[in-house]
C-alpha positions in Angstrom: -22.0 -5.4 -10.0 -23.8 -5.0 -6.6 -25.1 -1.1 -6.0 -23.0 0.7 -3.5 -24.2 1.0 -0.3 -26.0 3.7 0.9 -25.6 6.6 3.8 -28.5 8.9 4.8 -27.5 12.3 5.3 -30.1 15.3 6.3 -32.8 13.0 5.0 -30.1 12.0 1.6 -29.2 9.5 0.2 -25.6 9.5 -0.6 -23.7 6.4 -1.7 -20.9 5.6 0.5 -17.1 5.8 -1.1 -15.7 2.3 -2.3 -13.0 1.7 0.1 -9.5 -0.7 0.0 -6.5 -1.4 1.9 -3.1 -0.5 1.1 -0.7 -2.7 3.4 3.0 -2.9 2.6 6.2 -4.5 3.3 5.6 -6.6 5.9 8.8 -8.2 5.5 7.8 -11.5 7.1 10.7 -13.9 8.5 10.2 -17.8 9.5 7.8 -18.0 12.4 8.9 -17.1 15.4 12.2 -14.6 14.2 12.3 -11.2 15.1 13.8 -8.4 12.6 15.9 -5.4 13.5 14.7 -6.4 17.2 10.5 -6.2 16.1 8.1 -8.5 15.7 7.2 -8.7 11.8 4.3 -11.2 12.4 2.6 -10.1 15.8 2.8 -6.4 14.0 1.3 -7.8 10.9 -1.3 -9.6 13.2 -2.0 -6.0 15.0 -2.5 -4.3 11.5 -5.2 -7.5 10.8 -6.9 -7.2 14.0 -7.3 -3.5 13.4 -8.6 -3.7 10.1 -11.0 -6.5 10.6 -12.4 -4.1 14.0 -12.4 -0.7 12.3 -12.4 -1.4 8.2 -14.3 -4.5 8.0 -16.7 -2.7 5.2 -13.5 -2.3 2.4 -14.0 -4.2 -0.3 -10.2 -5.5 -0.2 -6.7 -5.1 0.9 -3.2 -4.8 -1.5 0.0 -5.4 0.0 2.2 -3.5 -2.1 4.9 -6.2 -1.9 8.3 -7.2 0.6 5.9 -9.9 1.9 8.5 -11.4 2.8 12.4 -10.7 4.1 14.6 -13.5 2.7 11.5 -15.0 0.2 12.2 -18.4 1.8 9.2 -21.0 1.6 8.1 -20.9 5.6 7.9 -17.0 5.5 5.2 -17.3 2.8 3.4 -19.9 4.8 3.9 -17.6 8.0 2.5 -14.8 6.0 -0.6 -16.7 4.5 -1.3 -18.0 8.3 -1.3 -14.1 8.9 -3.5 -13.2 6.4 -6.0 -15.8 6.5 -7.6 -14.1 9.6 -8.6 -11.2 7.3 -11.8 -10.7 7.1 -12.0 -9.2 3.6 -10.0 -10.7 0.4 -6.4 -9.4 -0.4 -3.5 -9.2 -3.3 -0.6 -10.0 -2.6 2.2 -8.5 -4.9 6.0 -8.9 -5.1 9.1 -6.4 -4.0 12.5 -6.4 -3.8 12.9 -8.6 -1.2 10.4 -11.8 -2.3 10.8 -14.5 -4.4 9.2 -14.9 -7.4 8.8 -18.2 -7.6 8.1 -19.2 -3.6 5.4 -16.7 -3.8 3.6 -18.0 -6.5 4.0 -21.5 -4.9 2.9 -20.2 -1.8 -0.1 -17.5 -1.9 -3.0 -18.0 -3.9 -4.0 -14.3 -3.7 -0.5 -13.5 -5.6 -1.9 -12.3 -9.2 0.0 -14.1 -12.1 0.3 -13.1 -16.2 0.7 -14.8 -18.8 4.7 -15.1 -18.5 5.1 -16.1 -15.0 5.0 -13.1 -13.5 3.3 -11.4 -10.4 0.8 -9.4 -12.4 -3.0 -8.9 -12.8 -5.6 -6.8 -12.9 -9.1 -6.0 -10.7 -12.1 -4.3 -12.3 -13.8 -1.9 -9.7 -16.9 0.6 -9.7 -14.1 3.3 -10.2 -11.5 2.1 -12.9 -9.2 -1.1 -14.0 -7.0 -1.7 -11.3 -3.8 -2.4 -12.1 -0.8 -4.6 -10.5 2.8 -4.3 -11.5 6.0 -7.0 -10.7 8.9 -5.1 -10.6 11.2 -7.9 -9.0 14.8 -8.2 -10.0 16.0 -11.5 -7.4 19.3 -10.1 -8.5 19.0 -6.4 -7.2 17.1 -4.7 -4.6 16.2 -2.2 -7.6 13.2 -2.3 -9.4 12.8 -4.0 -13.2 10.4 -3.9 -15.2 11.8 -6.0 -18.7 10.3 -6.2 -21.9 8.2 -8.7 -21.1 6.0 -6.5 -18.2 6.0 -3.8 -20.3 4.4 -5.4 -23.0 1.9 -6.8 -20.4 0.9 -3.5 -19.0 0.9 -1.7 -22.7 -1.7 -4.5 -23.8 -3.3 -4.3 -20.8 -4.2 -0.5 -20.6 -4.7 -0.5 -24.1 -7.3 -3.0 -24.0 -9.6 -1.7 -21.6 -12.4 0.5 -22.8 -11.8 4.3 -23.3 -13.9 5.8 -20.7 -12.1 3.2 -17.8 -9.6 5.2 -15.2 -6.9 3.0 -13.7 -5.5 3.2 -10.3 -2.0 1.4 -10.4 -0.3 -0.4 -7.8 3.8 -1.1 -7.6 6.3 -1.7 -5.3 9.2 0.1 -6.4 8.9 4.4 -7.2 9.0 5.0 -11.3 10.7 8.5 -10.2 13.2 9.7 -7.4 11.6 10.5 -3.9 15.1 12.6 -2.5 15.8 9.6 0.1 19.6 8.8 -1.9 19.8 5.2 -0.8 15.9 4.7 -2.1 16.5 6.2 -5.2 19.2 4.3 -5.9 17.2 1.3 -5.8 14.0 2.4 -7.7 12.5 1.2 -10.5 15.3 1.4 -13.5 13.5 1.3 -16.5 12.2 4.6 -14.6 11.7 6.1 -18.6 10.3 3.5 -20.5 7.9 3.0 -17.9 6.7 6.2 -17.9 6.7 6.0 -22.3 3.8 3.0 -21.3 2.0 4.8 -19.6 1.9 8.4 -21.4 -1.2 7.7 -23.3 -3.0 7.0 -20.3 -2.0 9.9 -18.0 -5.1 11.5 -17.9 -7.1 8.3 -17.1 -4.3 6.9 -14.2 -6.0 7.8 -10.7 -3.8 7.2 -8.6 -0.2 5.6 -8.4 0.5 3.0 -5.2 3.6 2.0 -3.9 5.6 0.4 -1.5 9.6 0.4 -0.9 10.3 3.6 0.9 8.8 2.6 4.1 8.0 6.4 4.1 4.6 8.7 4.2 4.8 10.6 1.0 2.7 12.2 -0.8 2.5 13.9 -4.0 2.5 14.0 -7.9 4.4 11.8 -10.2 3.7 13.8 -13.6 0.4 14.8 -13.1 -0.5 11.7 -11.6 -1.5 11.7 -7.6 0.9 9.1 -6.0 1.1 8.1 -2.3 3.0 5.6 -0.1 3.0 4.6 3.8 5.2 2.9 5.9 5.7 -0.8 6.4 4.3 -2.8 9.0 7.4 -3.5 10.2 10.5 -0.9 10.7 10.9 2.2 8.8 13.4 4.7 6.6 14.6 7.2 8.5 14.0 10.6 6.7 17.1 11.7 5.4 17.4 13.7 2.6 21.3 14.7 3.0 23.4 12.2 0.4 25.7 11.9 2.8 24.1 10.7 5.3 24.0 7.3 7.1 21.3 4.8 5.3 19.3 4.3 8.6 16.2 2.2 9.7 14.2 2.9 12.7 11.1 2.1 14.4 9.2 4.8 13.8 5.3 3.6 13.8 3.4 1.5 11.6 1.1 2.2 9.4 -1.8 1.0 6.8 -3.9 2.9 4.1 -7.2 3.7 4.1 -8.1 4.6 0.5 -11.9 5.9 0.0 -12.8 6.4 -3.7 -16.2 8.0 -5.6 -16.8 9.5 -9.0 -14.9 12.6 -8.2 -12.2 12.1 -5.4 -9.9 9.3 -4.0 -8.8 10.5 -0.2 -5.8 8.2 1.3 -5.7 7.8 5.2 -2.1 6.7 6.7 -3.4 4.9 10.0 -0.9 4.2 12.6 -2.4 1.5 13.9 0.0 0.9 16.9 -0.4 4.1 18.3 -1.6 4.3 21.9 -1.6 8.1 22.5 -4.0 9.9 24.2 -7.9 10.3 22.9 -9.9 12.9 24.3 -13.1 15.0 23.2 -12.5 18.3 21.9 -15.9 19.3 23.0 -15.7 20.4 26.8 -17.6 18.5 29.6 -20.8 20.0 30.2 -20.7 23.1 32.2 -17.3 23.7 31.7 -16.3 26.9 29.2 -14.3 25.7 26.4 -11.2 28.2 26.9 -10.8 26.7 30.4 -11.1 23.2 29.2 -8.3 23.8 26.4 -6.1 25.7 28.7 -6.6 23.8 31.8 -6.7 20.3 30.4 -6.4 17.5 32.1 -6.1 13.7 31.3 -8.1 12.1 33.2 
């Protein structure tokens, strides 16, 4: 495996985190569609052009899955078009709205097991990384049956004691308080989690898509995180009886940085055209007057 590279720092050398991308739902129609009046491709193509100028140096890119919106052929082709001017490779995985099948067909960077399915695994400096299917085409809810269970219980059990796992999913194994996500989360939310219970300790990090949310936090111990899609967003709603509403809140990719002893997550809106400005004042001016007499310029 190639050394990491290096950064000098006060005459240091300190080897540079290993970094990925975490893109998701990207919900990709036939070329030339629009969805819930946006873009899906030309904002896919914006998140690509942004990585390729500002993360260039990850090592690779998962999209957490809804590649597609209807899983129809042409939107896999549309999406492979898309990808291909990445500069860095990818994974593609599967969600709620692909098709299994058309995917596999369609994207050579779609991992596949033993059975079919949209599964695999990447071995990294830091840990066994790990990529789920949790597809039912005939629910919007996540499944994982007997068959990917089995898969990911071999699978951790064969790698070698010492190896941490980071984990990658589209559907949440656990409620995130948005009622109409939860409904449609993983359902085999328990045995899922009876997998996995030997290897608590070891699992990194949890990744998922779905929720076209920023959220953040712990899943039993284990650090989870998820972004918004590419494309339109969930509002944030936690009332049950509130509408289930989309909107067009910003975009967003992750910027994951990992060493021996941390893994930091950056949610980059990549869209976002606000104002940048020093915080440093121009020379000569005092920094109280700078701050309370700003200016854009």
């Amino acid at each position: 495996m190639p050394e990491a590279p290096i950064l000098q720092r006060d005459d240091k050398r300190v080897p540079m985190p290993f970094k990925f991308i975490h893109l998701t739902d990207t919900h990709l129609a036939n070329p030339g569609l629009k969805l819930y009046g946006l873009d899906p491709r030309a904002r896919l193509d914006a998140a690509i052009a942004d990585i390729n100028r500002h993360q260039s140096d990850a090592a690779f890119a998962v999209v957490t899955g809804d590649l597609t919106h209807w899983g129809e052929p042409e939107s896999y082709v549309n999406f492979a078009d898309a990808m291909a001017a990445l500069t860095i490779p990818y994974i593609a995985m599967v969600g709620n709205h692909d098709k299994r099948v058309a995917c596999l067909d369609g994207l050579k960077a779609a991992p596949r097991d033993s059975n079919g399915f949209v599964q695999g695994t990447r071995t990294t400096e830091h840990g066994l990384f790990v990529f789920l299917d949790t597809l039912d085409e005939t629910s919007h809810a996540g499944e994982m049956c007997a068959k990917r269970l089995g898969w990911l219980a071999e699978t951790l059990a064969k790698a070698p004691p010492d190896m941490p796992f980071v984990v990658f999913m589209h559907h949440p194994p656990f409620p995130v308080g948005v009622h109409a996500m939860d409904e449609i989360a993983l359902k085999q939310s328990a045995e899922f989690a009876e997998v996995i219970a030997p290897y608590r300790a070891r699992i990194r990090h949890l990744f998922f898509g779905h929720v076209h949310r920023p959220i953040f936090g712990s899943f039993g111990r284990i650090p989870f995180s998820t972004l918004r899609g590419t494309n339109h967003q969930v509002w944030f709603e936690l009332d049950a009886s509130a509408p289930h509403l989309a909107s067009h809140e910003p975009p967003a990719y992750g910027v994951v940085l990992i060493d021996d002893d941390n893994l930091v997550v950056h949610s980059h809106d990549f869209l976002d055209d606000s104002l940048r400005f020093p915080f440093a004042p121009p020379a000569g001016t005092e920094d109280r007057d700078y701050a309370l007499n700003f200016a854009a310029r």
